[in-house]
C-alpha positions as YAML, in Angstrom:
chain: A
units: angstrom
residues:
- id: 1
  name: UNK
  ca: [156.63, 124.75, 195.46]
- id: 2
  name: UNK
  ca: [157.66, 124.28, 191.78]
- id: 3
  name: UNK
  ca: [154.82, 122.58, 189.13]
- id: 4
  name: UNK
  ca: [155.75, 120.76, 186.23]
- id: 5
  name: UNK
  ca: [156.42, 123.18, 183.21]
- id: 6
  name: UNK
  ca: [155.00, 119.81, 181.23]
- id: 7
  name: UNK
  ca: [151.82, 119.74, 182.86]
- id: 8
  name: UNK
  ca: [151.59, 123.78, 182.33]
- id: 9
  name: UNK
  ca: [151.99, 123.96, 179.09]
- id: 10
  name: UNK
  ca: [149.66, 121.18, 178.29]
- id: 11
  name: UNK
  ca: [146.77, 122.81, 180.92]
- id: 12
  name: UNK
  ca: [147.98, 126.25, 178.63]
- id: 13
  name: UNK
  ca: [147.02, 124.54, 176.08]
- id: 14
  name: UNK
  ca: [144.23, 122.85, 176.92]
- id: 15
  name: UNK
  ca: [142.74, 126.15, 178.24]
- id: 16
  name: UNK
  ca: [143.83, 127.86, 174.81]
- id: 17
  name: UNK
  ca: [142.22, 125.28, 172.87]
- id: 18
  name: UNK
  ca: [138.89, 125.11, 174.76]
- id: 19
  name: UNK
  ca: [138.88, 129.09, 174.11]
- id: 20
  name: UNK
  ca: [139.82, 128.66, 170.38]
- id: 21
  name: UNK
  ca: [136.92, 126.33, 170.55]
- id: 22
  name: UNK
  ca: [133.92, 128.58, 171.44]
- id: 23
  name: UNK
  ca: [135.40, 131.58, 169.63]
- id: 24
  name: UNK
  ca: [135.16, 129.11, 166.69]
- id: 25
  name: UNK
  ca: [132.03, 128.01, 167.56]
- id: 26
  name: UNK
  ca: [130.40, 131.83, 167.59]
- id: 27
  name: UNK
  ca: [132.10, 132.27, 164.35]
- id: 28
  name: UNK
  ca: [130.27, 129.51, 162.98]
- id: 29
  name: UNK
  ca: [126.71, 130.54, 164.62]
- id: 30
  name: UNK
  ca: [127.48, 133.89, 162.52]
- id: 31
  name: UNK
  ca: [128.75, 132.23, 159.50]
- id: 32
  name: UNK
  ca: [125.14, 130.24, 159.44]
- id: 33
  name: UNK
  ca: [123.24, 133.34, 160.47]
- id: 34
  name: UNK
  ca: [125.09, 135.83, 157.49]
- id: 35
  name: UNK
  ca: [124.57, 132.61, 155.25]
- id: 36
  name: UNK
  ca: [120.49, 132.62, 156.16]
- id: 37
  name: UNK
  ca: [120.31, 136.72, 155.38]
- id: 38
  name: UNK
  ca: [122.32, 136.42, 152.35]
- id: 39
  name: UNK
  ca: [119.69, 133.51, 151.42]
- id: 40
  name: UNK
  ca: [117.22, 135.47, 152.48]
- id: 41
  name: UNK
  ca: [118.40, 138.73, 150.37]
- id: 42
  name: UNK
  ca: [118.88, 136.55, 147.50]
- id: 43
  name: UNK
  ca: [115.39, 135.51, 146.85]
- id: 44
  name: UNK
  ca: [113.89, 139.10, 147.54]
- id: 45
  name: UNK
  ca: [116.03, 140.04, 144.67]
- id: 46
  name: UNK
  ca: [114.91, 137.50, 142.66]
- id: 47
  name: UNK
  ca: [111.52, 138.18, 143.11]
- id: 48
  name: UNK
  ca: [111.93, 141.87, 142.80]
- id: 49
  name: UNK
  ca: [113.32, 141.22, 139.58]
- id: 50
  name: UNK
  ca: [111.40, 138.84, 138.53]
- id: 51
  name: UNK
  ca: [108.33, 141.81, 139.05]
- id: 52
  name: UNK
  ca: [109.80, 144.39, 137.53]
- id: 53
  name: UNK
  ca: [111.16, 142.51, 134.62]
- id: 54
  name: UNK
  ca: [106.89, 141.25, 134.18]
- id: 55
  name: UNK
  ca: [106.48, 144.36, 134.51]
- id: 56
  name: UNK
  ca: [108.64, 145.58, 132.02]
- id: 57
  name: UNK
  ca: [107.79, 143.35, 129.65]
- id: 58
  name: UNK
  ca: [103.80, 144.12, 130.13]
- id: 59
  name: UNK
  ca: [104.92, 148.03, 128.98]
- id: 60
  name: UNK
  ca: [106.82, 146.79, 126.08]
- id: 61
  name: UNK
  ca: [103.79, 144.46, 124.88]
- id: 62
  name: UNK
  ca: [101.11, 147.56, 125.67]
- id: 63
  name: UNK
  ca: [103.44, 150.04, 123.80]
- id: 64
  name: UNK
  ca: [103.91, 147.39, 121.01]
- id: 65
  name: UNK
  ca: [99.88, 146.67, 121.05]
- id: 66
  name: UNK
  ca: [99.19, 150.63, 120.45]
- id: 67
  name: UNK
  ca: [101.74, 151.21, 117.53]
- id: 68
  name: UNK
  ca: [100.28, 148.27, 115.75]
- id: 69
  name: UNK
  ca: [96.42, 149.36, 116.32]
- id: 70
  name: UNK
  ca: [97.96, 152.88, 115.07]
- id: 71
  name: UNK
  ca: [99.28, 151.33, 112.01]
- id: 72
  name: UNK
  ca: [95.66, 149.44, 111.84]
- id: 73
  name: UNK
  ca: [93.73, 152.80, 111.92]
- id: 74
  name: UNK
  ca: [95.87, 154.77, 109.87]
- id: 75
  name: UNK
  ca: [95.28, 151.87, 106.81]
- id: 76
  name: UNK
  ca: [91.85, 151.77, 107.54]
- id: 77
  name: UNK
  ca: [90.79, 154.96, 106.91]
- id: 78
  name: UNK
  ca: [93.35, 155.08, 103.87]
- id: 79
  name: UNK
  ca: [91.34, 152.34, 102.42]
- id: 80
  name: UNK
  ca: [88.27, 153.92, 103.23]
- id: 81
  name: UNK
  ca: [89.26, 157.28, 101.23]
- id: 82
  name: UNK
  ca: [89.04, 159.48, 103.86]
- id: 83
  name: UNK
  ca: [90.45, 162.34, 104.14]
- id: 84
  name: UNK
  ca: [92.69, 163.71, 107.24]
- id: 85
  name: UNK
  ca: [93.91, 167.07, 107.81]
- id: 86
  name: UNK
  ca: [96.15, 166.66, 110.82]
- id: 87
  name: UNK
  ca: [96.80, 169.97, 111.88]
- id: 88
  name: UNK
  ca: [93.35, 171.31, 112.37]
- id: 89
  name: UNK
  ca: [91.29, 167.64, 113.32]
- id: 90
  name: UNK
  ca: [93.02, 164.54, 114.47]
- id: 91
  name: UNK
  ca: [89.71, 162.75, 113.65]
- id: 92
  name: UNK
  ca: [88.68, 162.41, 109.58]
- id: 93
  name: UNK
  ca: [87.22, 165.27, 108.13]
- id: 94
  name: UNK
  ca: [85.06, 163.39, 105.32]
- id: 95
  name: UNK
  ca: [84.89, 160.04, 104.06]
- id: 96
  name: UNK
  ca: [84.20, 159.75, 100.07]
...
C-alpha cells in the first residue's frame, strides 16, 4: 500500500511544527523566568549599593566632622594662650 508523499510531508511537517512549537514555548517559560531573576538581581544590587554608598558617605561626613572639631580645638586653645607640649601631654599643660 503506497501513501501520498503530499500528505507525508505535510503530516512531517505538521508534526515538526507542533514540536518546534513547545520547544519554543519552554524557551519562552525560561526566557520569562531568567528575565524575573535578572529583575530580581538587579534591585538587590541596587539596594546593596544604595547601602553601602549611605554608608560611605556617613564615614566621609564623620571623618570630615572630626578634622573640623580638630581644627576647632586646636584654635581654641591657641586663642586661649595655652601652652601644648605634644610629646610628653596631648592635653594643655597651662593656660596663661
Amino acid at each position: 500500500m503506497r501513501t501520498d508523499p503530499h500528505r507525508e510531508i505535510t503530516q512531517l511537517r505538521t508534526d515538526t511544527d507542533r514540536r518546534f512549537k513547545k520547544v519554543d514555548q519552554r524557551f519562552e517559560r525560561m526566557d520569562k523566568r531568567f528575565e524575573q531573576l535578572r529583575a530580581d538581581m538587579n534591585q538587590r544590587l541596587e539596594q546593596l549599593y544604595r547601602a553601602i554608598n549611605t554608608q560611605t558617605w556617613k564615614m566621609i561626613g564623620g571623618i570630615g566632622l572630626i578634622a573640623v572639631l580638630g581644627r576647632l580645638i586646636e584654635r581654641i586653645r591657641t586663642l586661649s594662650g595655652a601652652t601644648w607640649d605634644r610629646e610628653r601631654n596631648p592635653m594643655p599643660v597651662s593656660i596663661e
